[in-house]
C-alpha positions in Angstrom: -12.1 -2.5 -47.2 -16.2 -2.7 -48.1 -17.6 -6.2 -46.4 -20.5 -7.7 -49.3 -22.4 -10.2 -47.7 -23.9 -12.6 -50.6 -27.1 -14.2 -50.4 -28.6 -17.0 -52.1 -28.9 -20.7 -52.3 -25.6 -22.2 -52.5 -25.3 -22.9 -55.8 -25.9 -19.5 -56.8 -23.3 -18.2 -53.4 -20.5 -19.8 -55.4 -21.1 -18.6 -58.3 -21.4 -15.1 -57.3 -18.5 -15.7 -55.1 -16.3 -17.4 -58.0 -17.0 -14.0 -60.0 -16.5 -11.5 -57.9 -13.0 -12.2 -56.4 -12.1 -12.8 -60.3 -13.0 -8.9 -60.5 -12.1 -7.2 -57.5 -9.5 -8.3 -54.8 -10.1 -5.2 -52.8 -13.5 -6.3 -51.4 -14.5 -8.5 -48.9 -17.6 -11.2 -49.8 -18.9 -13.2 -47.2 -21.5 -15.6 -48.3 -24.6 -16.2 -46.0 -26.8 -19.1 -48.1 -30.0 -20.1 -47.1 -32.3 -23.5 -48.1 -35.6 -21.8 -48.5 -36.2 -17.9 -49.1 -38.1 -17.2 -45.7 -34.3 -17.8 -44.0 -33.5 -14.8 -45.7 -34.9 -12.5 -42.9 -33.2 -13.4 -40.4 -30.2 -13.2 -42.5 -30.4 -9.6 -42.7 -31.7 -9.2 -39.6 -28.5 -10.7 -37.6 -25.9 -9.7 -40.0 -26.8 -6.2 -41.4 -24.5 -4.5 -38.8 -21.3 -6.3 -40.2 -21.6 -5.2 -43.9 -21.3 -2.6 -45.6 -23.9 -3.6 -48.5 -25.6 -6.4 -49.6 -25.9 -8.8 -52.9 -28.6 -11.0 -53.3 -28.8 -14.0 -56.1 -32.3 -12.5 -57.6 -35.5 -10.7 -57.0 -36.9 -12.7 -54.7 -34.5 -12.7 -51.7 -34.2 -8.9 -52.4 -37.5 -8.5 -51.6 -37.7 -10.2 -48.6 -34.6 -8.1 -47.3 -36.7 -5.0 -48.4 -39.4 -5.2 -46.6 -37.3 -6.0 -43.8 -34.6 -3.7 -43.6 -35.4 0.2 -43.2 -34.0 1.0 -46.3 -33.0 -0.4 -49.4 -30.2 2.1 -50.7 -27.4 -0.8 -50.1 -28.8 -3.8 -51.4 -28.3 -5.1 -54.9 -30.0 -8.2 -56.4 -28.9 -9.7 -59.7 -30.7 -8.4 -62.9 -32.0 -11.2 -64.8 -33.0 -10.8 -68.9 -35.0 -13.6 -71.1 -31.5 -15.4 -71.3 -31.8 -17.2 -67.9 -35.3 -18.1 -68.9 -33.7 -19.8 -72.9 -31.2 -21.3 -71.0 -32.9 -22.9 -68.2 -35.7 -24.6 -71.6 -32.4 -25.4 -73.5 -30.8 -27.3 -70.6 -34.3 -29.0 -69.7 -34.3 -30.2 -73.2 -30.7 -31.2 -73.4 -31.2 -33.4 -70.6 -34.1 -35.1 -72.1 -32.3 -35.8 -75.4 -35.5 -34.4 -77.1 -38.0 -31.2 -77.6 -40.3 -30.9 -75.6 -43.7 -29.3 -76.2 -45.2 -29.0 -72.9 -44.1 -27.5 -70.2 -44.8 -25.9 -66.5 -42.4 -23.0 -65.4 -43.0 -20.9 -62.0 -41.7 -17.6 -61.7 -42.1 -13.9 -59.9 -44.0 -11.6 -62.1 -41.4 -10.4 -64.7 -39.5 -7.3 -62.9 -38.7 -6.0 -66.7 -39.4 -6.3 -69.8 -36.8 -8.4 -71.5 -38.0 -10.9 -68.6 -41.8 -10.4 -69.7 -40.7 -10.6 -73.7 -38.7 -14.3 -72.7 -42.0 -15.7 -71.3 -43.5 -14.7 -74.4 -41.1 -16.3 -77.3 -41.7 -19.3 -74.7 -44.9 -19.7 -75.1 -43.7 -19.6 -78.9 -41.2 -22.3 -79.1 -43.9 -25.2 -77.0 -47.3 -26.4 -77.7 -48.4 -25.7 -74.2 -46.8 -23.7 -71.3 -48.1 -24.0 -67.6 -47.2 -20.5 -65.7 -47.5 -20.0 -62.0 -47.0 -16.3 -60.8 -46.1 -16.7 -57.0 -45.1 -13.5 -54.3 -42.3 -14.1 -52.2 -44.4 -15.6 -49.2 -45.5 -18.3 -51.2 -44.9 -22.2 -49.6 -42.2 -23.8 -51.8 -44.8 -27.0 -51.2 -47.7 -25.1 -53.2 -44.7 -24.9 -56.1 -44.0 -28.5 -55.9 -47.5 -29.3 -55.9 -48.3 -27.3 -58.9 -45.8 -29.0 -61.7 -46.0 -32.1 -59.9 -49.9 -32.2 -60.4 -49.2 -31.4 -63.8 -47.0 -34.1 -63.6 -49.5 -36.7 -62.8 -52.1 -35.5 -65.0 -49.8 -36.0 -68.0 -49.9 -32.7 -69.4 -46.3 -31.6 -68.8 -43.6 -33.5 -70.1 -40.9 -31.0 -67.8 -41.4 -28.6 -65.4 -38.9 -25.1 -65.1 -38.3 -23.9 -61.3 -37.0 -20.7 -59.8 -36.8 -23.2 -56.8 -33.5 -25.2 -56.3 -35.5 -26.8 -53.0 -38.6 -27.5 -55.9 -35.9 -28.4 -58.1 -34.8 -31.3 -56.1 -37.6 -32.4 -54.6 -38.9 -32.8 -58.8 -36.4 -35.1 -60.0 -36.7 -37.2 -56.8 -40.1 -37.9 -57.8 -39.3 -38.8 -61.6 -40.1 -35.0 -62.6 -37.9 -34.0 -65.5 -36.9 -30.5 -64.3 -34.4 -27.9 -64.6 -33.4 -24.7 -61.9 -33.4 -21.5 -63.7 -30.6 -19.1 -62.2 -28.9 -16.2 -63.9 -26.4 -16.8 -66.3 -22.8 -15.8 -66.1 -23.0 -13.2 -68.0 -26.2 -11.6 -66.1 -23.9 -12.4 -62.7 -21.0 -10.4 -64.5 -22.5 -7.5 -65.5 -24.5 -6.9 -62.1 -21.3 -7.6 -60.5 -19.3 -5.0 -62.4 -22.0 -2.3 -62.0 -22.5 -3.2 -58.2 -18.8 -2.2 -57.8 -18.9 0.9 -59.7 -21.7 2.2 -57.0 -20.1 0.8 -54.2 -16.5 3.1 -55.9 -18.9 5.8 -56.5 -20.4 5.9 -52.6 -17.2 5.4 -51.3 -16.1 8.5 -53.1 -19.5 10.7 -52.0 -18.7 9.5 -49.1 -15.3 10.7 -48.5 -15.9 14.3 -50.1 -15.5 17.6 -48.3 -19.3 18.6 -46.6 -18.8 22.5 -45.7 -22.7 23.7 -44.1 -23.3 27.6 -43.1 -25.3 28.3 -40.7 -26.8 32.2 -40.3 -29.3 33.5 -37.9 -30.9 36.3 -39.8 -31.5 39.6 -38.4 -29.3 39.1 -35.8 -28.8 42.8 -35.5 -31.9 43.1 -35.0 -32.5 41.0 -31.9 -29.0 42.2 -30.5 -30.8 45.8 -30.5 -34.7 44.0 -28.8 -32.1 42.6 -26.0 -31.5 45.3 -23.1 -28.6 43.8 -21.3 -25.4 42.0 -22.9 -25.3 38.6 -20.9 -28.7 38.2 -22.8 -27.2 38.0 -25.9 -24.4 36.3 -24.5 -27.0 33.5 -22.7 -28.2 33.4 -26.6 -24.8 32.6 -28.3 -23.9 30.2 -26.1 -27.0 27.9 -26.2 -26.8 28.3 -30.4 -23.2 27.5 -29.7 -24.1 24.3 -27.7 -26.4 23.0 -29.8 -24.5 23.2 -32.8 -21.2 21.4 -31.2 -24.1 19.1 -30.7 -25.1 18.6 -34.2 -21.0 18.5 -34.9 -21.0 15.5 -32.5 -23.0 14.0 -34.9 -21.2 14.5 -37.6 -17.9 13.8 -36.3 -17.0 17.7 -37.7 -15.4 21.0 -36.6 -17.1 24.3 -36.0 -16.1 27.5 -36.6 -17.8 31.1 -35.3 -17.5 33.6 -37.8 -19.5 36.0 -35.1 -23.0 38.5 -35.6 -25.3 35.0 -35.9 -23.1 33.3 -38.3 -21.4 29.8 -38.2 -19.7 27.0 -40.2 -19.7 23.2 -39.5 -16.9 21.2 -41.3 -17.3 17.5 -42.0 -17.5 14.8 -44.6 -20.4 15.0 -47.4 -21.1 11.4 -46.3 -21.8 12.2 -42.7 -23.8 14.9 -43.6 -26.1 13.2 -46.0 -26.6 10.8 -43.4 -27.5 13.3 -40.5 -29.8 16.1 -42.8 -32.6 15.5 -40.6 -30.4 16.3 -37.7 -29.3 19.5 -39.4 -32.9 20.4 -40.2 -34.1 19.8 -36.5 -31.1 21.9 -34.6 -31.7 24.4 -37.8 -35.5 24.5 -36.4 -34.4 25.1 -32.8 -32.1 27.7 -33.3 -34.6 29.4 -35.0 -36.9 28.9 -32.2 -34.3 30.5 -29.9 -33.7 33.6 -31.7 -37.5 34.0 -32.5 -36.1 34.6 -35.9 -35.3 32.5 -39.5 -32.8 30.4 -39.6 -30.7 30.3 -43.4 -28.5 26.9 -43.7 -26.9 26.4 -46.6 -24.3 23.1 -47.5 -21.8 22.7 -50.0 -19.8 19.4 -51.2 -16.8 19.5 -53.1 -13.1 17.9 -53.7 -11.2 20.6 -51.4 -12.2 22.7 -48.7 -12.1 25.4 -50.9 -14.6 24.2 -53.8 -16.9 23.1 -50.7 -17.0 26.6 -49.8 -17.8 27.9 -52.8 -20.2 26.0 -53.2 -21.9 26.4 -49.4 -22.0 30.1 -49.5 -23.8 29.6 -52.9 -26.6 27.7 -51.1 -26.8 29.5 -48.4 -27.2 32.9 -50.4 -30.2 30.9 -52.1 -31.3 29.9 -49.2 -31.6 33.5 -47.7 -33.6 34.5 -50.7 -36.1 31.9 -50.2 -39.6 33.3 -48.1 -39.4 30.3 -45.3 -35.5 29.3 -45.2 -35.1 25.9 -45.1 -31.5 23.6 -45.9 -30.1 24.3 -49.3 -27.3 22.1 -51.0 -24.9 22.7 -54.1 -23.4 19.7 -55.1 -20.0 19.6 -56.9 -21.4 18.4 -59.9 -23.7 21.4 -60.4 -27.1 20.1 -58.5 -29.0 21.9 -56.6 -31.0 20.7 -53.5 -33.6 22.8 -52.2 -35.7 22.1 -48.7 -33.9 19.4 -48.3 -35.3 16.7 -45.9 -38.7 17.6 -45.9 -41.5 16.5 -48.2 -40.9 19.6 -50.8 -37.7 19.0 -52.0 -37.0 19.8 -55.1 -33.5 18.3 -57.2 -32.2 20.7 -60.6 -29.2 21.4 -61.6 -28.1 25.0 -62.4 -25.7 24.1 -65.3 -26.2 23.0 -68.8 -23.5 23.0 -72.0 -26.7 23.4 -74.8 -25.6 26.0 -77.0 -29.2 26.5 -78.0 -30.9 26.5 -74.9 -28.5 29.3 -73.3 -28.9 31.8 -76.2 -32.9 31.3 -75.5 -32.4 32.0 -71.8 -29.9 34.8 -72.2 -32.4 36.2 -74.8 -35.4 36.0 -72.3 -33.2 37.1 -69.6 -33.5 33.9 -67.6 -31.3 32.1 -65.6 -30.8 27.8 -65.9 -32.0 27.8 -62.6 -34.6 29.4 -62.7 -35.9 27.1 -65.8 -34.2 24.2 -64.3 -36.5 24.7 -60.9 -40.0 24.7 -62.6 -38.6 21.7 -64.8 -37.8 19.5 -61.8 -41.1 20.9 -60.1 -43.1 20.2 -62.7 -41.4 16.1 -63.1 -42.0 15.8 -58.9 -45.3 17.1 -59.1 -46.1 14.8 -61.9 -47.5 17.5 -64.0 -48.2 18.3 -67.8 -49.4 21.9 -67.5 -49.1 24.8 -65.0 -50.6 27.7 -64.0 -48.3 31.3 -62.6 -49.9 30.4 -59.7 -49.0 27.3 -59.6 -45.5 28.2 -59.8 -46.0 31.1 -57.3 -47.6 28.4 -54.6 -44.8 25.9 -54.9 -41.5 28.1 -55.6 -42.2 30.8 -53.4 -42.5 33.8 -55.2 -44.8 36.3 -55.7 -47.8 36.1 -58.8 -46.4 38.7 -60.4 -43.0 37.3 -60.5 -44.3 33.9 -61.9 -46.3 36.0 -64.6 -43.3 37.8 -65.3 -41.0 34.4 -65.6 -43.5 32.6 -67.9 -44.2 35.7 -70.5 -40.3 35.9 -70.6 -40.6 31.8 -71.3 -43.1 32.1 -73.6 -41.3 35.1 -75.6 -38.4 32.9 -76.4 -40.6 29.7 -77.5 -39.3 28.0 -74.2 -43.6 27.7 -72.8 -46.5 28.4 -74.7 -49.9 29.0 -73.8 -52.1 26.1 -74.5 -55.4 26.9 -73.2 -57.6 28.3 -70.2 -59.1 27.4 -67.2 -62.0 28.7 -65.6 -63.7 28.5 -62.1 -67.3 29.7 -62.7 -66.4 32.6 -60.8 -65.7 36.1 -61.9 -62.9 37.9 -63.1 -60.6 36.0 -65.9 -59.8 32.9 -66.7 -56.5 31.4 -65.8 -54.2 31.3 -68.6 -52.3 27.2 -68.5 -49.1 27.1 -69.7 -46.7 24.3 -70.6 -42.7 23.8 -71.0 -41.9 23.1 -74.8 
């Protein structure tokens, strides 16, 4: 059973709370509410060991717990839209038994753009609106201060809060005001999403993580070593290391023999440990004095894991400088993973169209999949051969080759030149159609 810790005030605690067991019993939510936002912090600080993720009431707490906790992959905050913002001015209004044409609202600077297009039909619907933009270390007392001065100056006639602290303090001292919070529908729909990635981890989690391991040459460096117990001496401290790395991982190991190995485990564990696998890949190499190919497969069964490992790992034996290739079971392709070039494309794709073009050109998906993704990560509109030769290590002439094919079956055209005042000719730039 996940543990979801809930923060929030605790007004918007129970609400979340009141929700969430109405949609999933199989979950448990333990609410941790806080007074004002800076309690948040220590929050996550103390507790972050005893859940599994965490669900915050709105932006704001989020981004406290953001900038406090390493990473943000298990935290959630609820998504608002323009409606909290309509309903929060509608309840303000109700109260008051009339319309009223000027008002003060404080909020975080709209995280989307329905949020953004609320403030707007706003400033519509009232003769004058008051708006303070405030970051998340802002003293609730400098919110206070700024409807209230408002207030006192007669130019409001209510004031909208993302504050319930403000909130209250407001109406004690005659302010009309209203708290704006998410609406049930918003908490609904986060909610139901939330659970579907929490379902979706959990399954990740618990798939089959199959990762080869091959020393290449090994031949090779049997026939540099004079005596046996040197290549024994070798095996066993490649052996030790990688029982350490299956320590780690909480997986099994298996010698095939000449230099070659395979560590079972979960694709959770894996995922969670790649920089380990990348730094006992790194020492093994340094061992042998030789490359070291690793290539990782996830699947459903052992078998489809496998497959899909020795896959990588042949891709990752064709690669100049090895480094950790994964095949996912849903078609993606990771390449030097963990380190700052990796690159994410899938090697599948069910476009009629598209495959004639590439079978026409003699091109593989991957192939035309890699320098897509490349060119997304590297943020670029147009390339160069060399371009492609630098970053997807391969030779000029193989670039050259792979674009003119491109090009032949209107998959990249040519759209210009560029020159560098130097001789010889200009570089031809190309881009993706």
């Amino acid at each position: 059973m996940y543990r979801i810790g809930v923060v929030g005030p605790s007004l918007s605690v129970k609400r979340i709370l009141e929700l969430a067991n109405e949609i999933e019993q199989e979950m448990e939510f333990i609410p941790y509410s806080y007074t004002e936002t800076k309690e948040v912090e220590k929050i996550v600080l103390e507790h972050d060991h005893q859940v599994d993720f965490w669900l915050f009431s709105g932006y704001i707490p989020y981004r406290v717990a953001k900038k406090t906790l390493s990473s943000d992959e298990n935290l959630v905050y609820i998504y608002s839209t323009e409606s909290s913002i309509y309903k929060g001015f509608m309840e303000l209004v109700y109260s008051q038994g009339k319309l009223l044409d000027r008002i003060s609202i404080d909020m975080f600077p709209p995280t989307n753009v329905a949020e953004g297009e609320g403030l707007q039909q706003l400033k519509k619907k009232v003769k004058d609106l008051h708006v303070k933009t405030f970051d998340v270390d802002i003293d609730p007392k400098e919110m206070f201060e700024f409807h209230f001065d408002l207030w006192k100056q007669k130019k409001i006639d209510g004031a909208l809060t993302c504050y319930p602290t403000v909130n209250e303090a407001l109406k004690k001292a005659g302010v009309p005001s209203y708290w704006m919070s998410p609406t049930r529908i918003e908490i609904f729909q986060t909610i139901r999403i939330f659970f579907e990635k929490i379902k979706t981890s959990y399954y990740k989690d618990t798939q089959i993580g199959v990762g080869m391991i091959e020393v290449k040459d090994f031949d090779s460096i049997k026939e540099r070593m004079k005596q046996t117990y040197q290549i024994q001496y070798l095996e066993l401290r490649m052996k030790e290391t990688l029982i350490q790395l299956c320590e780690k991982l909480d997986g099994s190991l298996f010698e095939e023999g000449n230099g070659r190995y395979t560590v079972f485990s979960s694709r959770g564990a894996i995922e969670r440990e790649i920089q380990t696998f990348k730094e006992k890949a790194q020492y093994l190499s340094l061992e042998a004095d030789t490359a070291v190919a690793v290539g990782i497969g996830f699947g459903q069964t052992v078998f489809s894991a496998e497959v899909n490992a020795h896959r990588a790992l042949r891709q990752s034996k064709e690669k100049a400088e090895p480094g950790i290739v994964i095949v996912q079971d849903d078609g993606m392709v990771i390449e030097s993973a963990g380190q700052e070039e990796e690159l994410t494309y899938s090697y599948r794709t069910d476009n009629k169209d598209f495959l004639e073009k590439l079978k026409k050109g003699n091109i593989s998906v991957k192939t035309f999949k890699k320098i897509d993704a490349l060119m997304q990560k590297m943020g670029w509109n147009d390339f160069t051969t060399k371009d492609l030769a630098a970053h997807l290590q391969m030779s000029e002439r193989n670039a050259q080759r792979i674009v003119a094919d491109l090009c032949n079956v209107d998959l990249a055209e040519n759209i210009g030149e560029e020159s560098h005042h130097t001789r010889g000719r200009p570089i031809k730039v190309y881009r993706l159609k």
